[in-house]
C-alpha positions as CSV (number, residue, x, y, z in Angstrom):
1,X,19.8,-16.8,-15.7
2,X,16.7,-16.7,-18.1
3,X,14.2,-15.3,-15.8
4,X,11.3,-15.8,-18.5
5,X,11.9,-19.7,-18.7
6,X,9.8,-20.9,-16.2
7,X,6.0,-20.7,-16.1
8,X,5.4,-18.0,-12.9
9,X,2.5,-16.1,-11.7
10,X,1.1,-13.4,-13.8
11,X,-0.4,-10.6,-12.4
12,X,-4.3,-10.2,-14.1
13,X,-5.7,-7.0,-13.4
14,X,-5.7,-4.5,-10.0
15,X,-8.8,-2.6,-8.2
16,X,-8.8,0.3,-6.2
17,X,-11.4,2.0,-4.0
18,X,-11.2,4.6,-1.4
19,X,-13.9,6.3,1.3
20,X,-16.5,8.7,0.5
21,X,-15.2,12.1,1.7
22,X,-12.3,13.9,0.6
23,X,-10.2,17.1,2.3
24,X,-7.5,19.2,1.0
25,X,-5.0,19.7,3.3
26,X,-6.5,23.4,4.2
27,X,-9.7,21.5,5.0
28,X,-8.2,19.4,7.3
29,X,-6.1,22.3,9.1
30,X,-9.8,24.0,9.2
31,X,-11.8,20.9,10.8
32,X,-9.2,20.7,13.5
33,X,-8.6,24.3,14.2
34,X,-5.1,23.7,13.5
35,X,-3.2,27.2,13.7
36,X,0.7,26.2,15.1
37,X,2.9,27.7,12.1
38,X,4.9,24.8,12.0
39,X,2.4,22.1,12.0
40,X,0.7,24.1,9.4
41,X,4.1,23.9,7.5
42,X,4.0,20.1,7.6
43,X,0.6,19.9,6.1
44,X,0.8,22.4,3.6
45,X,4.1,21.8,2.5
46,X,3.5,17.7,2.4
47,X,3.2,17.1,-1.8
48,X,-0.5,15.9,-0.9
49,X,-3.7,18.3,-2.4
50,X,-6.0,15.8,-1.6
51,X,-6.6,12.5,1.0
52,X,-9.4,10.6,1.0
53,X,-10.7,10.9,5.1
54,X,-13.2,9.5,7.5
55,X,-12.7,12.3,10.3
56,X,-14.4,12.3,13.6
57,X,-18.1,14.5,14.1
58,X,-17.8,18.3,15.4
59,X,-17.6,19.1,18.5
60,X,-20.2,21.7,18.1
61,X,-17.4,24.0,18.7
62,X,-15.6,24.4,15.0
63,X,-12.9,21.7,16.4
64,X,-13.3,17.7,16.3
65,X,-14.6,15.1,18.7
66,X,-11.3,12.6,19.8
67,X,-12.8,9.6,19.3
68,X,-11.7,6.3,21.7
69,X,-10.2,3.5,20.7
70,X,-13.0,0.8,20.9
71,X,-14.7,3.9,18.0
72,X,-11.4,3.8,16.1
73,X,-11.6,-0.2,16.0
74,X,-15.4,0.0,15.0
75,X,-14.2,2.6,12.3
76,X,-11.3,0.3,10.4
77,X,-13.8,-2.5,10.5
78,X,-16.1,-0.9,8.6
79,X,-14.5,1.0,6.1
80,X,-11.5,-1.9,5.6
81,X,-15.0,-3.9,4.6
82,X,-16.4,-1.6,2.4
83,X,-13.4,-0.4,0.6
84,X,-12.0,-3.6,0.6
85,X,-14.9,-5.3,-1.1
86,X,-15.0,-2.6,-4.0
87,X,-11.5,-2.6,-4.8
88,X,-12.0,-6.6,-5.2
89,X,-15.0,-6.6,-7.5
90,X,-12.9,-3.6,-9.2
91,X,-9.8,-6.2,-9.5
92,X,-11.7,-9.2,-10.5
93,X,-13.8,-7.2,-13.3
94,X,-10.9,-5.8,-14.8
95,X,-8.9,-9.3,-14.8
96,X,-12.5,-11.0,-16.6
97,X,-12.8,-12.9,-13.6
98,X,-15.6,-13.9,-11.4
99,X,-15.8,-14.4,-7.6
100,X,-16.8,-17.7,-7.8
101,X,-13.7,-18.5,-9.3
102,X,-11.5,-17.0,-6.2
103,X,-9.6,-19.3,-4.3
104,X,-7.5,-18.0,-1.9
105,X,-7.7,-14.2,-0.7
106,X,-5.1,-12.5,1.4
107,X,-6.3,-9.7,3.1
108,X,-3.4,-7.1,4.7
109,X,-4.2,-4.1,7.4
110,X,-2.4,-2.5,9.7
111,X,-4.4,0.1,10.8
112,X,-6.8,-2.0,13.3
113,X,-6.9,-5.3,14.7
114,X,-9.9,-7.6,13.4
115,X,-10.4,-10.9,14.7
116,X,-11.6,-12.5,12.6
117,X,-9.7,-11.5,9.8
118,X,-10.7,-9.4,7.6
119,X,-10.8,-12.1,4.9
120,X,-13.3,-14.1,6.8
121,X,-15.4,-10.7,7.0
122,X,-15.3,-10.7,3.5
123,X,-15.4,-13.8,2.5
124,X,-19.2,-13.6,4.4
125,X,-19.8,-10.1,3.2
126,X,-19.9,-10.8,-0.4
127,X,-20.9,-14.7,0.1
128,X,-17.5,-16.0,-1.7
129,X,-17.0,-19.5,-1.7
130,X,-16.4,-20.8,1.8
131,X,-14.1,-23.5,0.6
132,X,-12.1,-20.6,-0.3
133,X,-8.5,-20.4,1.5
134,X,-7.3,-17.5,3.1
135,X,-4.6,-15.9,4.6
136,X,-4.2,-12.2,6.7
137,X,-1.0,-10.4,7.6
138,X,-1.7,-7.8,9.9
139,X,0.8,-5.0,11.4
140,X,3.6,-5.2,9.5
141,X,2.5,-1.8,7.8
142,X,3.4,-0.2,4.4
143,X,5.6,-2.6,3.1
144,X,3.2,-5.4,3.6
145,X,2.0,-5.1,0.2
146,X,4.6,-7.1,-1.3
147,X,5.0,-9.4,1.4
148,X,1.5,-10.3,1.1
149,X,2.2,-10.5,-3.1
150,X,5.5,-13.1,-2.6
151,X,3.4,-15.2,-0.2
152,X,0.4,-15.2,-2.9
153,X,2.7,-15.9,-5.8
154,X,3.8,-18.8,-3.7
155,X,0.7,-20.2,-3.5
156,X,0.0,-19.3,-7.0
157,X,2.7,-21.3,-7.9
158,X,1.7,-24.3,-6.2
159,X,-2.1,-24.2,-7.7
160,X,-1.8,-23.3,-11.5
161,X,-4.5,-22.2,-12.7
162,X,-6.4,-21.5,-9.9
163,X,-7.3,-17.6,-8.9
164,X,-5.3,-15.9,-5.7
165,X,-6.0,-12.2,-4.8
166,X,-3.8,-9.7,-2.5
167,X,-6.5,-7.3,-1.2
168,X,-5.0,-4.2,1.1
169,X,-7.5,-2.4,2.7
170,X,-5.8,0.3,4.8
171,X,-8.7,2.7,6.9
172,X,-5.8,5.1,8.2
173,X,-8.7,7.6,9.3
174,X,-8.6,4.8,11.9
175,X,-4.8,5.9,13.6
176,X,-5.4,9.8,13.7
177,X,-4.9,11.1,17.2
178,X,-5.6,14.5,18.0
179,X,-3.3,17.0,19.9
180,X,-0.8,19.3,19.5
181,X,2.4,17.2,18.9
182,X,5.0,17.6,16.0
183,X,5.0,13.4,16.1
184,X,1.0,13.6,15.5
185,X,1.1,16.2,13.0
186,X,3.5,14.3,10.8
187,X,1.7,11.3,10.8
188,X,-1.7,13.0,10.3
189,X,-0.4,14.7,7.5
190,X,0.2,12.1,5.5
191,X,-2.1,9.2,5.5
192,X,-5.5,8.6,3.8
193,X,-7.7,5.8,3.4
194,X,-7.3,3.4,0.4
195,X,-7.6,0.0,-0.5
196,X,-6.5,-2.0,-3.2
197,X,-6.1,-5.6,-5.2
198,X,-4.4,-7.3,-7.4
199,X,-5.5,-10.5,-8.7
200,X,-2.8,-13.5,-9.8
201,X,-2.8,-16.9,-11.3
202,X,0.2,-19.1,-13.3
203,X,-0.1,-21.4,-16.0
204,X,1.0,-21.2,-19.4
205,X,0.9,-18.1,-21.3
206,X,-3.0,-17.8,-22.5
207,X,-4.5,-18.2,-19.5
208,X,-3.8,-15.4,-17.7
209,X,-4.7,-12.0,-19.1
210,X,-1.7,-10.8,-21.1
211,X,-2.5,-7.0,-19.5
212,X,-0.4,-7.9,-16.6
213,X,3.3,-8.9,-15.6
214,X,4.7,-11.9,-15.0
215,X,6.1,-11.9,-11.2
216,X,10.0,-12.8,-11.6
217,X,11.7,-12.4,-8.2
218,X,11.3,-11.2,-4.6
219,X,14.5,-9.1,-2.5
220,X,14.1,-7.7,0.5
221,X,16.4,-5.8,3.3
222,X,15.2,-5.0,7.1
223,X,17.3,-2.4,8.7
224,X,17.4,-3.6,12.4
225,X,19.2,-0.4,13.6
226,X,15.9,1.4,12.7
227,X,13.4,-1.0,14.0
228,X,11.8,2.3,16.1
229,X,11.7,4.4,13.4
230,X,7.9,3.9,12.5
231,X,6.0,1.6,15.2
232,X,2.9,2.0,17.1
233,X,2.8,3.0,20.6
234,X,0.0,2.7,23.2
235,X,0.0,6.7,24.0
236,X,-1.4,5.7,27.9
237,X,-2.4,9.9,28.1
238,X,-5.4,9.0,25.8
239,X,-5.5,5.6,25.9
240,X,-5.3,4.5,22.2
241,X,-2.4,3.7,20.1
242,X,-0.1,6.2,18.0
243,X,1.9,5.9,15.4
244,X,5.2,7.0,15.8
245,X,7.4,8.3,11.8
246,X,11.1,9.0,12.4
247,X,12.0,12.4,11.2
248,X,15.1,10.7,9.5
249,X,13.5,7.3,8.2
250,X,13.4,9.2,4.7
251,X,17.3,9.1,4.6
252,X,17.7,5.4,6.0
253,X,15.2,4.1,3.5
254,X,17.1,6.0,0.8
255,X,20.3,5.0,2.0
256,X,19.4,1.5,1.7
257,X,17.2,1.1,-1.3
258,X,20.2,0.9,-4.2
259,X,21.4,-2.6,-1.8
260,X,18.1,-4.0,-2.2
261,X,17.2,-3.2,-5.6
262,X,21.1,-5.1,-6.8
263,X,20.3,-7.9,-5.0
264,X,16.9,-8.0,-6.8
265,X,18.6,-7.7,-10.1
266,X,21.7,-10.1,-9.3
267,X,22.5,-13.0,-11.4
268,X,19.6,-11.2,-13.9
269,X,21.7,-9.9,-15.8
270,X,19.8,-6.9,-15.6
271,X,20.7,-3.2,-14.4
272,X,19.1,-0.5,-13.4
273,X,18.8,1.3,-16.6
274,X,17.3,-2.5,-18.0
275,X,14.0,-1.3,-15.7
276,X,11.6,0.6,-17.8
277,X,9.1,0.9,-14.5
278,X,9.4,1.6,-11.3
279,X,6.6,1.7,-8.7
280,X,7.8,3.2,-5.5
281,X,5.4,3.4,-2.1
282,X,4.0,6.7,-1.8
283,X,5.4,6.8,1.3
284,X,5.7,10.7,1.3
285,X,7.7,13.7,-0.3
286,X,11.0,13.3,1.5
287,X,11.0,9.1,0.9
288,X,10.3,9.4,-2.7
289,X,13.1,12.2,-3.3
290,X,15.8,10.2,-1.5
291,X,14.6,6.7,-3.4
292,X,15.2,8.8,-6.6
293,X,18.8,10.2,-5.7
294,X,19.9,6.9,-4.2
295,X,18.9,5.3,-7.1
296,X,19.7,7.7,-9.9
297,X,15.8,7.9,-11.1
298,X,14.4,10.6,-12.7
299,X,11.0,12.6,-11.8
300,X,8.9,10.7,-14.8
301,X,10.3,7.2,-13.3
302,X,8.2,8.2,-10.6
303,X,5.6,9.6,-11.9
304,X,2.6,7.6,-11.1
305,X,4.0,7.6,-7.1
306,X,3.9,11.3,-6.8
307,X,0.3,11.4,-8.6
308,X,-1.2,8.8,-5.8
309,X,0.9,11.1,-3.3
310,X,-0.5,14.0,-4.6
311,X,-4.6,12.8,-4.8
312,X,-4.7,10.5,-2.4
313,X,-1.7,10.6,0.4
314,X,0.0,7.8,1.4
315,X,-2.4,4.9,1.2
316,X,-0.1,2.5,3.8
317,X,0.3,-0.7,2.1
318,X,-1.3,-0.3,-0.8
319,X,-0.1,2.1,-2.3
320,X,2.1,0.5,-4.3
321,X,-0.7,-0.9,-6.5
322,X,-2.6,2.5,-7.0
323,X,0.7,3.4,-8.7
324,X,0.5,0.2,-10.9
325,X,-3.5,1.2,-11.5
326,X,-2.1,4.5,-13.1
327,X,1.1,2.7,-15.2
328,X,-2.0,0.2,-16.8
329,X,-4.7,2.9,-17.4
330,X,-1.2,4.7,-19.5
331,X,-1.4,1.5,-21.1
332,X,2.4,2.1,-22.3
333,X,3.8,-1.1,-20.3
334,X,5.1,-3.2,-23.6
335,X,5.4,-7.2,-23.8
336,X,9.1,-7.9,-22.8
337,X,9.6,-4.6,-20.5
338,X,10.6,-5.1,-16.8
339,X,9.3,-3.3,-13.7
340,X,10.3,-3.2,-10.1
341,X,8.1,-3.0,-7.2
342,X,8.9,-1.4,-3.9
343,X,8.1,-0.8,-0.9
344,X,9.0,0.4,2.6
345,X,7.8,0.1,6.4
346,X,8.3,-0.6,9.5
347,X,11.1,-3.2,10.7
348,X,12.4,-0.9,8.7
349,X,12.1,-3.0,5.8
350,X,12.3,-2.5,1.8
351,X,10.6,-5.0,-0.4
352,X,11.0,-5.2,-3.5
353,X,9.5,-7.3,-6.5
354,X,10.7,-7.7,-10.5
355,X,7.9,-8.4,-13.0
356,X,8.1,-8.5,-16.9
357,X,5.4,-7.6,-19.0
């Protein structure tokens, strides 16, 4: 199989943005009077310095106000709009494209509900071309990235020449519950805001910006026996929703990731050692050490997915593409060179994408 025969999408250039304010993990322990030894140990012991935050006022008291949900839903709304819109003028400037020239934008959240989408929200915000099409998955969570990015190289496909974006916009400040659970301190130990975009169009070589990969081939695996292992729950006690991480979800995903990633590469000719970059979720400490045992990686393969986990936590679905922000900005990606996305989430799924530079 000669996977660089046919004309496919290329990928043109990526945008990031995240909210204004920024904690260290001590800071947040601090604003939330946070002094249980082992929920200390999560945080402080978590691989993260820093996570970009949009925490709730004081209480007047040294502690944190718990805001409702209908604040929570205003919250994601607004930042998913003002994050999302900078990391797409980011994108599109860095791909020498204009908005004017978008045609379809896929927007992906899962940490509120917006109806409309948040596409439309955008599409009005910055006064893109209404004729523009459009497409939002919502809720599937962090591996939505590249389910979002197979969908769009569809469409690519089908409309050479013609502009597509992927926009996640992921305002996890949104899902942070406070009390005094283990399954609450995991989950806000983690997560940060973040969004990101990647821009894509096919057509002969020349015009697309050479900077960016040529998307290959889509794999994916869902892992049914774990389909509780990260969800949202409606926590009825404080009448909002909760997310819920497995302790042992870091294993499964491990466990799984070498089937996925050979099914990727099949009838490629291709193996693992043919991969020159790998962008892995940033999904957290434990899920990034077992990707790399299971699939015999080393720490500088995975470089750029512990240096978004470090500055910015996990970043929900797209993190993915803050990882392939840093491997451009190296600017060591040469013409020729194959990479493999991937990504993991609830279902639990892995997705996984090739692309050749």
């Amino acid at each position: 199989m000669t996977l660089a025969a046919e004309i496919r999408p290329r990928a043109l250039g990526v945008g990031t943005a995240v909210t204004s304010t920024s904690y260290t993990q001590q800071e947040v322990l601090d604003a939330f009077q946070i002094t249980d030894p082992k929920i200390r140990s999560v945080f402080l012991n978590s691989a993260i310095d820093r996570r970009h935050l949009t925490l709730p006022p004081p209480d007047g008291k040294g502690g944190r106000v718990p805001e409702p949900q209908g604040d929570l839903l205003d919250k994601h709304k607004a930042k998913a709009i003002e994050m999302g819109a900078e990391a797409l003028r980011v994108c599109l400037k860095r791909a020498g494209a204009e908005l004017a020239e978008l045609r379809h934008l896929c927007c992906v959240t899962s940490t509120g509900l917006l109806t409309p989408g948040l596409s439309a929200l955008l599409i009005k915000e910055l006064g893109i071309d209404r004729h523009c099409s459009r497409s939002d998955i919502v809720g599937m969570g962090c591996n939505a990235g590249l389910n979002a990015l197979g969908v769009v190289a569809g469409w690519a496909a089908a409309h050479p020449g013609e502009l597509a974006v992927v926009l996640c916009a992921e305002a996890c400040s949104a899902a942070y519950a406070i009390d005094s659970t283990m399954r609450t301190a995991v989950v806000n130990s983690l997560f940060g805001d973040g969004a990101s975009a990647i821009a894509l169009r096919s057509g002969p070589d020349g015009v697309a910006d050479p900077e960016g990969p040529r998307i290959l081939k889509f794999a994916s695996r869902i892992i049914p026996d774990a389909s509780d292992a990260m969800r949202y729950d409606w926590d009825r006690e404080q009448g909002r929703y909760s997310f819920y991480l497995d302790p042992q979800i870091p294993y499964v995903v491990g466990a799984h990731a070498e089937l996925v990633v050979d099914r990727l590469l099949a009838d490629t000719g291709l193996r693992r050692s043919d991969i020159s970059h790998w962008l892995v979720h940033s999904g957290g400490k434990k899920v990034i050490d077992a990707v790399v045992v299971n699939l015999g990686l080393t720490r500088y393969d995975v470089r750029h997915t512990v240096g978004v986990l470090r500055d910015y936590g996990n970043v929900s679905s797209g993190s993915f593409l803050f990882s392939y922000e840093r491997l451009l900005d190296e600017g060591v990606a040469k013409p020729g060179e194959y990479g493999v996305l991937m990504t993991m989430g609830p279902g639990s799924t892995i997705e996984t994408a090739l692309v050749q530079w």
